[in-house]
Structure formats: structure tokens, C-alpha cells
C-alpha positions in Angstrom: -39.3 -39.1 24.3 -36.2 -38.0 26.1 -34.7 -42.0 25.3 -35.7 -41.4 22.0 -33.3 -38.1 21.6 -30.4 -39.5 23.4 -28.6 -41.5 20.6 -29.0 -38.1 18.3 -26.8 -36.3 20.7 -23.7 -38.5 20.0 -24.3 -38.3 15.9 -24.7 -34.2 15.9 -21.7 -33.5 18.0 -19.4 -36.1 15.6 -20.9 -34.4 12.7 -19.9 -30.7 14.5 -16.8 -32.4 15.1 -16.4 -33.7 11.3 -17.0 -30.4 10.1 -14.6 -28.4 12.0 -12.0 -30.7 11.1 -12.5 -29.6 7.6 -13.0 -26.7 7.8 -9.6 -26.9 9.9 -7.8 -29.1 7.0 -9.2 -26.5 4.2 -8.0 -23.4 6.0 -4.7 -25.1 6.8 -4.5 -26.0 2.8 -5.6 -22.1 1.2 -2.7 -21.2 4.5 0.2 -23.2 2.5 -0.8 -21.8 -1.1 -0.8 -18.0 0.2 2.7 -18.7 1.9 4.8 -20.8 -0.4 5.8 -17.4 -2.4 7.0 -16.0 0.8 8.6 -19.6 1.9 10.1 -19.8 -1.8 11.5 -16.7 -1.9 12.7 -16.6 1.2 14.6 -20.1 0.3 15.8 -18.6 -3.4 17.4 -15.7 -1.3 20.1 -18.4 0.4 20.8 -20.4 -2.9 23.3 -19.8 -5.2 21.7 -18.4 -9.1 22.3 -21.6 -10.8 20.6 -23.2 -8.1 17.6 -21.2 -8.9 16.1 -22.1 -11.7 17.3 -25.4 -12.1 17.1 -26.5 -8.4 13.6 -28.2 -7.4 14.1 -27.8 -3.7 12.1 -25.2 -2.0 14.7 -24.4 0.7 18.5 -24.3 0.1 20.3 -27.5 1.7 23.5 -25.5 2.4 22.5 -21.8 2.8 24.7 -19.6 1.2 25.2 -15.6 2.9 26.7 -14.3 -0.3 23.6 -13.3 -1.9 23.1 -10.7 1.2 26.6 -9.8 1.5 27.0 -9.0 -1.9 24.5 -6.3 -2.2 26.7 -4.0 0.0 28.6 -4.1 -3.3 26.2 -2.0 -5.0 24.8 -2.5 -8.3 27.3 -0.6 -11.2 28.9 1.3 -8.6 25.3 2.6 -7.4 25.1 1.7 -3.4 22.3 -0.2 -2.6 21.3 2.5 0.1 20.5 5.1 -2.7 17.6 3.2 -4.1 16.2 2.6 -0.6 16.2 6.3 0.6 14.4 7.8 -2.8 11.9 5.0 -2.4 11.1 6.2 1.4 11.6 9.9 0.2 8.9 8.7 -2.7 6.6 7.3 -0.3 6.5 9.8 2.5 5.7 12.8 0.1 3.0 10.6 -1.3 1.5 9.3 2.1 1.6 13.3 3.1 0.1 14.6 -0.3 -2.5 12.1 -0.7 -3.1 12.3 3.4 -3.2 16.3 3.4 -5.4 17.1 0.4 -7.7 14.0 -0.4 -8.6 15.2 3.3 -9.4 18.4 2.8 -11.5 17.8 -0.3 -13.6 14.9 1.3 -14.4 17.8 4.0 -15.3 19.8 1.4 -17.5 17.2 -0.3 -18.6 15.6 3.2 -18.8 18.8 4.8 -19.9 22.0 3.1 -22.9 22.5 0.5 -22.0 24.7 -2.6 -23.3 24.3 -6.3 -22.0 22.0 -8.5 -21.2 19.6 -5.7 -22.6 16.2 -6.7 -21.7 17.1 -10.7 -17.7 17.3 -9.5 -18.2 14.5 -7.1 -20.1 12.3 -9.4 -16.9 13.3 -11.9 -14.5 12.9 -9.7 -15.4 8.9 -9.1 -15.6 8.9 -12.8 -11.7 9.3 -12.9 -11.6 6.1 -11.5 -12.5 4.4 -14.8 -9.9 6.5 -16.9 -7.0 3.9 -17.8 -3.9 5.3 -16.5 -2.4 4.7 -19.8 -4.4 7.2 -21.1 -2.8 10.5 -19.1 0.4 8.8 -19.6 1.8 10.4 -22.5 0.0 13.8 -21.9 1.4 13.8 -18.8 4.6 12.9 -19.5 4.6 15.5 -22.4 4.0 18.2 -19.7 6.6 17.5 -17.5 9.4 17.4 -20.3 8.0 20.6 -21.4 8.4 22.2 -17.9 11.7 20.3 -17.7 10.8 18.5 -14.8 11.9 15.1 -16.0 13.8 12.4 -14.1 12.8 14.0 -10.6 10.2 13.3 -8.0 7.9 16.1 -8.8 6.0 14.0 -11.8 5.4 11.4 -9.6 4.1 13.3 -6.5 2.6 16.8 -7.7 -0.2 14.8 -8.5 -0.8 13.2 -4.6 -1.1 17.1 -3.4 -3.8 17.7 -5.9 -6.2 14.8 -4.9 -6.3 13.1 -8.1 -6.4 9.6 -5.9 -10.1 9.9 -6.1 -10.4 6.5 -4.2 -9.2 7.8 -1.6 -11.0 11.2 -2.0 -14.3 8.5 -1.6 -13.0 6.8 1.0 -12.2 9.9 3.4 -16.2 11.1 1.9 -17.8 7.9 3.2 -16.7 7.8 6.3 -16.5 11.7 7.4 -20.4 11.9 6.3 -20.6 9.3 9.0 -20.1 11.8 11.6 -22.9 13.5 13.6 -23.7 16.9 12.2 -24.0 18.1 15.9 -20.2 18.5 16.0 -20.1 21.1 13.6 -22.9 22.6 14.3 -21.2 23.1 17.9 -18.3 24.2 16.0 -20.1 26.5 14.3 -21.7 27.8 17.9 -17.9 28.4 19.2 -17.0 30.4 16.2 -14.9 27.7 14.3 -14.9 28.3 10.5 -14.4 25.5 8.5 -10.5 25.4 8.2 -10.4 24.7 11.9 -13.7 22.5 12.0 -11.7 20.5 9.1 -8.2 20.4 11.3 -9.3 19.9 15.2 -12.5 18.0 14.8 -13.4 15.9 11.6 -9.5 15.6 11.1 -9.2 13.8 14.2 -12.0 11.6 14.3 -11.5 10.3 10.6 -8.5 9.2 11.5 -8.6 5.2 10.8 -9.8 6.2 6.9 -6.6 8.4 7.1 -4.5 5.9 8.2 -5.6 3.1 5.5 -5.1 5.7 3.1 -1.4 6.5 4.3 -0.8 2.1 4.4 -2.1 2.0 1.0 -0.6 4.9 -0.3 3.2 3.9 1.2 2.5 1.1 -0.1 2.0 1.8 -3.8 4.9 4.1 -4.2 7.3 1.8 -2.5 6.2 -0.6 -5.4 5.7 1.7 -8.4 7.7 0.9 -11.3 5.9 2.2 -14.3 6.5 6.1 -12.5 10.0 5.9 -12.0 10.8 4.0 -15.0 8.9 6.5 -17.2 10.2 9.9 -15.2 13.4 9.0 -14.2 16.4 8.4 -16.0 19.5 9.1 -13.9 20.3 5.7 -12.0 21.6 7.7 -9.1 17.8 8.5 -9.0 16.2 5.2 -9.2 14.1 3.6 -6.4 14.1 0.0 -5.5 11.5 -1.3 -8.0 14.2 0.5 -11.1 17.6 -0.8 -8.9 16.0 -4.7 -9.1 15.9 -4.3 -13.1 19.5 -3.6 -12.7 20.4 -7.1 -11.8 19.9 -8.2 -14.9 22.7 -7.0 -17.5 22.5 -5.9 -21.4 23.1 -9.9 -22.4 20.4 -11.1 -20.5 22.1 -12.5 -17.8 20.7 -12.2 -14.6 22.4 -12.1 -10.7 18.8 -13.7 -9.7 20.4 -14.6 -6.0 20.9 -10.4 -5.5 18.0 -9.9 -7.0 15.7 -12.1 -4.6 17.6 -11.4 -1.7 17.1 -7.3 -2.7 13.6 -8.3 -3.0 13.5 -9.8 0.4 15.1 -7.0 2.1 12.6 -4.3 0.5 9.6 -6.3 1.7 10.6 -5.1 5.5 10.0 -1.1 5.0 6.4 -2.1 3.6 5.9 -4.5 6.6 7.7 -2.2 9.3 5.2 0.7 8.3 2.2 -1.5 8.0 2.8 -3.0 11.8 3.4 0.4 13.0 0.4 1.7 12.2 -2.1 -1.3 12.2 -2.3 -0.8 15.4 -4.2 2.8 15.1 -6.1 1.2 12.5 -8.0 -1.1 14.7 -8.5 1.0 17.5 -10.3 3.0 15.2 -12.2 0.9 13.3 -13.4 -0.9 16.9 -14.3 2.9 18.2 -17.5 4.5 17.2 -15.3 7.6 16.1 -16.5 9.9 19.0 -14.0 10.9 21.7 -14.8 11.8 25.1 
């Protein structure tokens, strides 16, 4: 019997070895389709425009610098710099509204019982399904009316009011996760629910909190239909508004500048995501109880 199995042992391990090779090749092939954009764009950013759009190569045979160089130009006398601080500015106040009071309403949700609480929860995750298109013109109606226009506050009063009901859920999900013996000793050491909320769940919800704040950062440091609908001063404009600028009233665009701008606003993004990924997966490898 045991002569009998020993030629199978040969053909399983080639066919273990056959597979893994495949499955090696295929990730290796879905690998090269995920990072030609980057490779291409990366390439675009040292070629000169004509080069471009006409030019087949994926990377530049002579790299050019002037792309790079020319951005400390400034677009129209606007420096570069300008756009890149009210993005950051942009995405901080969003990261801290959205952070501070999707937070304290998912405690409130998780947390505390009170009538009504499933109806305004159940209608809160209905938001979710209202187009944003829909609130766009009422919205925007409002904020000319109370002559808040082409500033930031249109574009973050609504992350200090928890309207990012994803992330409302998200915060919900995983602080009803946590043992109700914690608040109950709260409770037992005369904590109200304010400082339950800020030195105990707060704490320990803290990799939800941090994928909301690397979402977050990373949706206002992209927006473009905020801005461009809000803001109309190009002093004012974040990144996604100063790339349209590249391209002038005929319809010629500096696509070289424009790439290599794009490249160079990809590393804020990245920066903050490697800063904080870190926390994230501590986190999400802990049980969520500190000793």
C-alpha cells in the first residue's frame, strides 16, 4: 500500500507547485495594471507637453526638470504654495469636525437609551441614499443668503454637525462592540457621560477614529465639486481648483505642470496615510481593551 502511494507524492507537490506559480504570475499581472497609472504619471511628469499626448513611451528617454521647476512660477501670478496650504487648512478642519462630532453622536447612539433612538438612527443611514446633488442648490442658496460664499465655512460647517453619517455608523458599530462593564464602572466612579464619552470609549475606539480621519483627509484634499461651487476668489482655491488652472480660456493646456502638480499633491495624501497607518493596525490587531 505504502509502494502504491509513493508515485502520487511527486504528482501533488508539482501540481502545488503549478498552482502557486499561477497564482504567482496572476498576482504579478493585476500588480502591473494597478501601477501603470502611477508608473505613467510619474513618466508624463518628466516629458515635455507635446510629448504627452503624442509620445507612446511610458517613461521619458531624456527627463526633463522644467515641469517641476516651473511650478515655483505660480499659476497667473497665484504661488503654488497658496493652493497647498487651503487644501491642508480644508482637510484638518474636516478630519477634526467629522472626528469630534460623528464621535460624540455614535456615543450617543452606541451609548445612551432615549426615545426616538432607532427612528433618528434608522434616518440618519437613510441620508446615505440622498444624492448629493440634491442638497446642492439648497445649500448653496443658504450660504449666499448668509453671505458666506467663497469661504471655507460651506464646506466644513457641515463636518461639525455629523452629517457624514458613514462615519456616524462606523464609529456606532464598533463602540457597541465594547463591554458594557466599562461604563457601568464608570458609572460606579461617578463619571457622567461626557467624561465616559472622552476618557474611556473615546480612547478605545480609536482605530474607527483614525480610518475616519484617513478617509476624511483624504476626501477634502480631493474635493473639487465644494470648492468649485463655494469658492470663487483664486487666491482661495485648493489644489483640485489650482490644476483646472493649467488649462487657459483657448483650450490650451500646460499638461507637463499639470501632471507634475498632480504628482506633488499625491505626497500630503500619502505622508498622512503612512503616519497614521501605523495606529490603525495596532488597533485593529488589539481586542480594544487596555490594561
Amino acid at each position: 500500500m505504502t509502494s502504491a502511494t509513493r508515485p502520487a507524492l511527486p504528482a501533488a507537490s508539482e501540481r502545488r507547485r503549478s498552482g502557486s506559480i499561477a497564482w504567482h504570475v496572476g498576482a504579478l499581472a493585476v500588480l502591473a495594471v494597478v501601477l501603470y497609472p502611477v508608473i505613467w504619471v510619474v513618466g508624463a511628469s518628466f516629458k515635455p507637453s507635446k510629448d504627452i499626448i503624442a509620445g507612446l513611451d511610458l517613461l521619458p528617454a531624456e527627463p526633463v526638470w522644467e515641469n517641476f521647476s516651473g511650478l515655483a512660477d505660480g499659476i497667473s501670478g497665484i504661488s503654488i504654495s497658496s493652493f497647498f496650504w487651503n487644501s491642508l487648512v480644508y482637510a484638518v478642519l474636516a478630519v477634526a469636525g467629522v472626528v469630534l462630532s460623528s464621535s460624540l453622536t455614535a456615543y450617543a447612539f452606541a451609548k445612551i437609551r432615549f426615545a426616538g433612538r432607532n427612528l433618528l438612527f434608522t434616518l440618519m443611514i437613510g441620508t446615505l441614499l440622498l444624492p448629493y446633488h440634491v442638497l446642492l442648490i439648497p445649500q448653496y442658496v443658504l450660504f449666499r443668503n448668509l453671505e458666506l460664499t467663497d469661504t471655507l465655512v460651506p464646506l466644513v460647517a457641515g463636518k461639525f454637525l455629523a452629517t457624514e453619517a458613514f462615519f456616524v455608523f462606523l464609529m456606532v458599530q464598533f463602540m457597541r462592540g465594547l463591554p458594557r462593564e466599562l461604563d457601568e464602572a464608570a458609572r460606579l466612579d461617578g463619571c457622567g457621560h461626557l467624561r465616559t464619552y472622552w476618557s474611556i470609549v473615546l480612547p478605545l475606539s480609536r482605530p474607527a477614529i483614525i480610518t475616519s480621519a484617513i478617509f476624511t483627509f483624504i476626501n477634502a484634499w480631493n474635493d473639487f465639486m465644494g470648492p468649485l461651487i463655494y469658492l470663487n476668489t483664486p487666491e482661495k482655491y485648493t489644489v483640485s481648483l489650482g490644476l483646472m488652472m493649467f488649462r487657459d480660456q483657448e483650450g490650451i493646456s500646460d499638461y507637463g505642470s499639470m501632471i507634475a502638480m498632480s504628482l506633488v499633491a499625491l505626497v500630503p495624501v500619502i505622508a498622512f496615510f503612512m503616519a497614521f497607518q501605523r495606529y490603525l493596525i495596532d488597533g485593529m490587531a488589539t481586542s480594544g481593551l487596555k490594561g
